[in-house]
C-alpha positions in Angstrom: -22.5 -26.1 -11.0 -21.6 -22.6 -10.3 -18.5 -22.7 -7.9 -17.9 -18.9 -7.7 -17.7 -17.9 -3.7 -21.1 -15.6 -2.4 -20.0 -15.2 0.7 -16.3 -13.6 0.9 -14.6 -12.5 4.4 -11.7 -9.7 3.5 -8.9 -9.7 6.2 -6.5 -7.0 4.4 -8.1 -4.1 2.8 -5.9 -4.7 -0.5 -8.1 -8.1 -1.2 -11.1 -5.4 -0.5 -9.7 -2.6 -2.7 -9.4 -5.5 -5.2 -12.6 -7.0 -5.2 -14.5 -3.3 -5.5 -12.7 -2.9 -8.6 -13.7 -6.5 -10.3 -17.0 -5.0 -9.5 -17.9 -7.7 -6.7 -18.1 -6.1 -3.6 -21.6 -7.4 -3.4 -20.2 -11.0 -2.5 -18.2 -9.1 0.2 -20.0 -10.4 3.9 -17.1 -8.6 6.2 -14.2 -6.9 5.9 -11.8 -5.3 8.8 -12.2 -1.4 9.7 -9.2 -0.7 8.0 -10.8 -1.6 4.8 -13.0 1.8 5.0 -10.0 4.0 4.7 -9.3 2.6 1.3 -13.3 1.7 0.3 -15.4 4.3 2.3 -18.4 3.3 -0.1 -18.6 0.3 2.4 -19.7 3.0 5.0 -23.3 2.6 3.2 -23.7 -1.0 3.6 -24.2 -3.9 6.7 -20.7 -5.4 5.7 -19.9 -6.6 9.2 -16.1 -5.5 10.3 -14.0 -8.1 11.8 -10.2 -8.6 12.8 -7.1 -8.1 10.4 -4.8 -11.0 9.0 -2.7 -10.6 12.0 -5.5 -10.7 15.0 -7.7 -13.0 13.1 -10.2 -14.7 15.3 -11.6 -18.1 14.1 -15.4 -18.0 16.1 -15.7 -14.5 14.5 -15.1 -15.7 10.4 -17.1 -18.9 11.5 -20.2 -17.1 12.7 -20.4 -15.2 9.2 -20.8 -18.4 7.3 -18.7 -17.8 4.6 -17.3 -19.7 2.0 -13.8 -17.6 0.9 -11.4 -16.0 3.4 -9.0 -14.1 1.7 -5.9 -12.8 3.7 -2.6 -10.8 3.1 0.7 -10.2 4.7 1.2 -9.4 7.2 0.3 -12.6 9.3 1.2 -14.1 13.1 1.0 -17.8 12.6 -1.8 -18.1 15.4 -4.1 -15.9 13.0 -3.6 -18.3 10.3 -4.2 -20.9 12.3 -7.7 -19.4 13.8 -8.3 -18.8 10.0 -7.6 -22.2 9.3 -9.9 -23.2 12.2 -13.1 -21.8 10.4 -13.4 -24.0 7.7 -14.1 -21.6 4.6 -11.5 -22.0 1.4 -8.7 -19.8 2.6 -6.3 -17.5 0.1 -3.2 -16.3 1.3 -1.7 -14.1 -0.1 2.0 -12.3 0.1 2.9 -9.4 -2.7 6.8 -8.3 -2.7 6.5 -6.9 -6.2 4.3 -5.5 -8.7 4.2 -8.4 -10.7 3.4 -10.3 -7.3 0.5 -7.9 -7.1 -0.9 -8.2 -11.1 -0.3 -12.1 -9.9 -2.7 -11.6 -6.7 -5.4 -9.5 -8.9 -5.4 -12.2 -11.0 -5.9 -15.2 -8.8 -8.6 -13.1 -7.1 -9.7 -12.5 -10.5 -9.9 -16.6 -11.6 -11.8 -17.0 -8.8 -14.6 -14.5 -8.3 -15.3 -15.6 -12.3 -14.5 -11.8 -13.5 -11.5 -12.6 -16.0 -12.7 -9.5 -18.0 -12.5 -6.9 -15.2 -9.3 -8.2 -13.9 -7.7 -7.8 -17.2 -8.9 -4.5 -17.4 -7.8 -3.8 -13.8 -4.2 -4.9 -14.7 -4.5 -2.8 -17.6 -4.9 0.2 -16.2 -2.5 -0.3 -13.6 0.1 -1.0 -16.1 -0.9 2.0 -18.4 -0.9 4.5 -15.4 2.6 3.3 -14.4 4.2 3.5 -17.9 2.7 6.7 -18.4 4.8 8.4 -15.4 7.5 6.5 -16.5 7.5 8.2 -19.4 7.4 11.5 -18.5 10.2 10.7 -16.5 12.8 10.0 -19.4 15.7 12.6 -19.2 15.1 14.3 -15.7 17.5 13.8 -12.5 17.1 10.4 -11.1 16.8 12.0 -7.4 17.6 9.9 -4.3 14.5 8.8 -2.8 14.4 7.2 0.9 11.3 6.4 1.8 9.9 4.8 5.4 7.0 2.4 6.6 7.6 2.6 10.0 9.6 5.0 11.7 10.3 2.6 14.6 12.4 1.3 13.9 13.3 2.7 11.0 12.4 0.1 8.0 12.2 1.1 4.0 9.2 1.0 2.3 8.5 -2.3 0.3 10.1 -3.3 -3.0 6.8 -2.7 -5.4 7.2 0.7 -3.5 11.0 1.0 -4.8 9.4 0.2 -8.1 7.2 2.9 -8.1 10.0 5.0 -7.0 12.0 4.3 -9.7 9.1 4.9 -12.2 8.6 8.1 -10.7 12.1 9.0 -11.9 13.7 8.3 -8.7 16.5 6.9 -7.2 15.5 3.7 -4.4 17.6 4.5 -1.5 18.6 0.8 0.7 17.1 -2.5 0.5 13.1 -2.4 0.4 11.7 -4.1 3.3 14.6 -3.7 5.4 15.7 -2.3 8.8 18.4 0.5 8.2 20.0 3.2 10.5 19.4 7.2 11.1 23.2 7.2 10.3 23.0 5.4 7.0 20.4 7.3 5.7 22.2 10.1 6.4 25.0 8.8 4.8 23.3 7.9 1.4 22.1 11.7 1.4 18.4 11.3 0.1 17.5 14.0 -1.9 14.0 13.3 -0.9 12.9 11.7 1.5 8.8 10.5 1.8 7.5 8.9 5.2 4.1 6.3 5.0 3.7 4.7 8.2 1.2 2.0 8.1 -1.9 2.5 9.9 -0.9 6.0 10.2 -3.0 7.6 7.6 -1.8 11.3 6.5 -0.5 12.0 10.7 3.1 11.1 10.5 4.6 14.3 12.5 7.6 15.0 10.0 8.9 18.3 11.8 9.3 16.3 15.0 10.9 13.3 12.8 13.4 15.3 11.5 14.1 16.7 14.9 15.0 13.6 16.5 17.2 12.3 13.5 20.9 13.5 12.5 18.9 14.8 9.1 19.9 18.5 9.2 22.0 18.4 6.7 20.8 15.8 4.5 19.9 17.8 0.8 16.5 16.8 1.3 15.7 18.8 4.7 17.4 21.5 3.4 15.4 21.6 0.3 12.7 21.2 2.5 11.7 18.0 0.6 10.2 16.1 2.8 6.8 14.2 2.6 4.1 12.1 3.9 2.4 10.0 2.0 -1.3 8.6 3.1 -0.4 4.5 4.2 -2.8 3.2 2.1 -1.5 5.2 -1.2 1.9 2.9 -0.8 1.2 0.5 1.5 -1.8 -1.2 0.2 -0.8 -3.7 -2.6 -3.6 -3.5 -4.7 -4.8 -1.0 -7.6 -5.1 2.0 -5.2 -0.9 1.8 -5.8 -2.0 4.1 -8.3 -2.5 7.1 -5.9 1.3 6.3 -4.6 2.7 6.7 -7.8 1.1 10.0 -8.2 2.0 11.4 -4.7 5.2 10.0 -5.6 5.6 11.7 -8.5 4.4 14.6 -7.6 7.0 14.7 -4.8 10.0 13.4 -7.0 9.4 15.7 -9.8 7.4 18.6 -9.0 7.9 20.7 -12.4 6.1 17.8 -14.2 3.6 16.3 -12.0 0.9 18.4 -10.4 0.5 18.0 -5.9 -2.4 15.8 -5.3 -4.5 14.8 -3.0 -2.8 12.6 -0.2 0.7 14.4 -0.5 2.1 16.4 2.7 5.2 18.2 2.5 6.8 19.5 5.8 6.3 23.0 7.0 8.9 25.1 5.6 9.0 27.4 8.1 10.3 24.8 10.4 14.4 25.7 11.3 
């Protein structure tokens, strides 16, 4: 008896992203509208959208029929319980590191009955990363801060400080974390990279600067400061890729060309 789900409900768009790339989208019967920024191919299908991992509603999974939920952090605990409520299988998941995240494709991977593609997904992942990595040997180590929300102020997540770090960076304050205007000051980021979640490419950098005690940070002064599109570095799933690039790119300029996704601030700006 064939066990494999047909009828998979997506609550984070990094189980989405994942599934596209094992080449099973086609068991994919909902997804959340978030998913589209990261899979816009599902634009062209009737994949109905539904609510995220933290507004999760149980009669709106149920009505779908199917038989795999698959969620990520970040949860409320009555979403999990409304997911509960439906009935399906449920997979939770919650990434803190790259290895987390090859741990998640994999599961996905064991399930869906695609052990080949999910090899080859982890593969490439791996490949991409060491390949910055090492074209990273023997420049500065420069002191990255980078931001996932701006309010308050909380550092990006700690596969992010890993990508950092292969990028030829330094990982400024505890990934994950609250931390003040004032320390960040203090630690005197050389660059400094802002990906809000749910906020796309828009995060106003000029005005953020403005409102911080930044000025004289080597990083505004160099004018290197950057947005990075949320789901580049905020999305734990093989789209990380794109970070890593952006990231790169923004880190070490003289050896990584600007891609798409990348935003520096206006230079113009006083």
């Amino acid at each position: 008896m064939d066990y494999t789900p047909q009828r998979v409900v997506s609550l984070q768009p990094s189980a989405t992203v994942i599934l596209r790339d094992l080449g099973r989208l086609s068991s994919l019967v909902a997804c959340t509208k978030y998913c589209l920024d990261v899979c816009p191919e599902i634009n062209r299908t009737e994949i109905a959208i539904v609510a995220d991992s933290w507004t999760a509603q149980a009669a709106q999974i149920s009505q779908l029929r199917p038989d795999l939920v698959i969620a990520s952090v970040p949860y409320q605990e009555k979403a999990i319980a409304e997911i509960m409520k439906c009935g399906a299988r449920f997979l939770g998941l919650a990434p803190k590191s790259l290895a987390d995240i090859y741990a998640d494709i994999a599961i996905i991977t064991g399930i869906m009955d695609a052990s080949e593609e999910g090899a080859q997904v982890i593969q490439r992942m791996q490949q991409e990363i060491d390949s910055v990595r090492s074209r990273t040997v023997g420049q500065p180590r420069l002191r990255v801060f980078c931001e996932e929300w701006g309010k308050p102020l909380i550092s990006s997540q700690a596969w992010v400080a890993e990508l950092v770090e292969a990028a030829g960076g330094e990982f400024i304050g505890t990934p994950g974390t609250q931390i003040s205007f004032a320390d960040v000051a203090a630690r005197n980021p050389d660059v400094i990279i802002a990906a809000w979640c749910g906020a796309g490419d828009r995060v106003p950098l000029e005005k953020l600067i403005q409102r911080r005690t930044w000025d004289q940070t080597a990083a505004v002064k160099s004018h290197r400061v950057y947005c990075v599109r949320d789901e580049y570095l905020n999305t734990p799933a093989p789209t990380l890729v794109y970070g890593l690039r952006a990231l790169a790119a923004a880190i070490h300029p003289e050896c990584f060309p600007q891609v798409n996704g990348l935003r520096c601030i206006n230079q113009g700006m006083e």
